[in-house]
Structure formats: C-alpha cells, structure tokens
N, C-alpha and C positions, 0 to 999 in steps of 0.2 A: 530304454527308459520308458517310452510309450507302452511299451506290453507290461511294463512293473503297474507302470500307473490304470491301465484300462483292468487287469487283473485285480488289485484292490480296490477298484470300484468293484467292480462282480462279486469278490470275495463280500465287503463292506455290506452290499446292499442284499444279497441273498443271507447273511447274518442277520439283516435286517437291522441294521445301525441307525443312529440318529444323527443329526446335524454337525455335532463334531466330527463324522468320520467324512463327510462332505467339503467340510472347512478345512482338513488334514489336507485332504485327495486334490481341493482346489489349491494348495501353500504347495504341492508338490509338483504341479502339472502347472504353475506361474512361473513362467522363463525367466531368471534375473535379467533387471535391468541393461547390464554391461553385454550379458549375452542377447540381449535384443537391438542394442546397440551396433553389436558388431554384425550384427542382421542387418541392420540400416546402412552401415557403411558397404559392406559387399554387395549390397540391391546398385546403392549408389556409383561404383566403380563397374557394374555391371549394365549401366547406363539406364536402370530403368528411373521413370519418375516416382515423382514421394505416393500417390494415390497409388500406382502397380505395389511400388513395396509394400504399402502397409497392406494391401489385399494377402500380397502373397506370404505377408510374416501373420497376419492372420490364420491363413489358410493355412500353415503348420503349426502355429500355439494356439488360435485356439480365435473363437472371435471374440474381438472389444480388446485385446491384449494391448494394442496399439492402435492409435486413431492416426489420420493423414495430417493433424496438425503440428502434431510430434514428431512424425517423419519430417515433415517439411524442415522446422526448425531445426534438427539434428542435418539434414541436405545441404541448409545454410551453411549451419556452420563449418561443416565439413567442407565445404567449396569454397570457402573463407580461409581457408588453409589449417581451421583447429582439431585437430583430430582425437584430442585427449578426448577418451571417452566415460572418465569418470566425474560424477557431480562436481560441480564447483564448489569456493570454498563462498560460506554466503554467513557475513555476521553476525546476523542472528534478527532481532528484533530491535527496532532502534531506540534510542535515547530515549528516555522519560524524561519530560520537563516540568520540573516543578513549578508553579505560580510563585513561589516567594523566590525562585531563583531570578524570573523575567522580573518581578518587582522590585528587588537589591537591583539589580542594574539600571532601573528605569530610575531611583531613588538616586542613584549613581552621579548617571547624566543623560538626564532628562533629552534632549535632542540627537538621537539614535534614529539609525535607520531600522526596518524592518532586520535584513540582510546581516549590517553590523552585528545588530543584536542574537542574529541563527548564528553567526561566526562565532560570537564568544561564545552560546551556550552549545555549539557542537549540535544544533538541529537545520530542520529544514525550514527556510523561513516562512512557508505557508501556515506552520506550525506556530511560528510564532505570531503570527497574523489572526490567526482564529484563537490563538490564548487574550491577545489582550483583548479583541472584541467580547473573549468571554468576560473580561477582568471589566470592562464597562470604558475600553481606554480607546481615545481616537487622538488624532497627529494636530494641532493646530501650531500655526508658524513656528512648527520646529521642534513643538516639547508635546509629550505624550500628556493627554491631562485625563481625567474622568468625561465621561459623556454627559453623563446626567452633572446638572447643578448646586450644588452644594447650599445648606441655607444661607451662606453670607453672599453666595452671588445672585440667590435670587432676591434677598433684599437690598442689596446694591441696585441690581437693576428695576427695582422698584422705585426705589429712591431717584434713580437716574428718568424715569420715566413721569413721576410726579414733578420733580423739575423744572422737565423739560412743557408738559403741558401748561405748569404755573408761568411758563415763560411764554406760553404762546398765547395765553388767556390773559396778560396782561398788555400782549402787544395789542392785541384785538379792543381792550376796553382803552387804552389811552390812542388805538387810533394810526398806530405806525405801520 
C-alpha cells in the first residue's frame, strides 16, 4: 500500500498535477479511524503508554494523524473494560425550545421551578434559565413575573409613594 501510495505521488507530481491530485494521495494515505484504533488498542496491550503510542502510530501513518490526547482517551476507555471500537451512537443536536413553548407553561402555572419546567419541555434547565432572562422574567415568591414594570405598577407605586409622604407631611405639621 505505501509503495502504491509513494508511486502516485511521483507519478502525480512529475505529470505535474494540481491540488486535487494532492487532496486524492492525502484521502488515500489517511488510515481509517477503526484501523487506528486498532493501532491504539495493540500499543496498549503491548504495555506501552498513550505518548510512546501516538509517537509510534505516527511514525507509521504519517505525522498529526493522531495526537496523545486521543490516545489517552481511547487508553481510558479501553482499561475501563470498553473495547467497541466503533463511534458511538450520539443524538444528534438537541431540542429547540421555542419561547411561546416556555410561555404556554409559565401562563399554565405560574410557580415552576427552573428544573420542572426543563422536565416538561425535554431541555436542559440552564436552557431554560437563559430563555426566560431573555423573555425579561425573574422568580418572585414563587410566580415567574416580568422584570421590568409595567405602567399600572409604576403608577401604583407612585400613588403608594404620594401617600405615604402626605402621611408623613401631615404627621410633621399637626406635631405627632
């Protein structure tokens, strides 16, 4: 396989090829994954450590093929007792959460936990923690509300503050 591969390099570049015939020669001379895998597991059984292996799978495909941090991690798991050495199965990209999804629930019932609320919608509750700060929502004794104030509570509490001063302005002129 090496003298195929080092021969269409020769061939390639005394034709005097371009870039594609580069990108071909490197997709043919790249050791599949599983067969460098199985490089890492015989280094392993052969007691050396993950830095010697990756030098020396290097030293036969080629340098950069494999780094020591990849060895290490396949070392692991391999002395972990896992030995499948094909990728895992990984689900893909997670859940989208829509805002009017976390809104119907909060409309629902209003005092949810963070947690509860990633349970029903199937995310991560940190996910749901940075939607509602997007949404402008913060927890007070127990119900989710807006952050900012709305006009009837800022004139409530004006109202509650003229009040409260007429009542202290009166205590002051009659003396109590």
């Amino acid at each position: 396989m090496k003298e195929e591969v080092i021969s269409f390099w020769k061939i390639s570049f005394a034709n005097g090829k371009t870039k594609a015939f580069q990108k071909m020669a490197s997709a043919i001379t790249a050791a599949p994954r599983l067969h460098l895998r199985h490089c890492m597991l015989y280094e392993l059984n052969e007691g050396n450590k993950a830095t010697e292996a990756a030098k020396n799978i290097c030293k036969v495909y080629g340098e950069g093929v494999v780094n020591v941090r990849v060895v290490q991690q396949w070392f692991s798991k391999f002395k972990g007792g896992n030995f499948e050495l094909e990728d895992e199965f990984r689900a893909g990209r997670p859940k989208v959460m829509e805002a009017n999804e976390l809104e119907a629930l909060l409309e629902q019932d209003r005092p949810q936990t963070t947690r509860e609320l990633a349970a029903k919608l199937e995310v991560d509750h940190t996910t749901v923690v940075r939607r509602l700060k997007e949404m402008g929502k913060i927890q007070k004794m127990g119900k989710w509300v807006p952050h900012t104030l709305s006009e009837g509570n800022k004139l409530q509490r004006l109202n509650t503050c003229a009040s409260l001063i007429a009542k202290f302005e009166k205590r002051i002129f009659y003396g109590s």
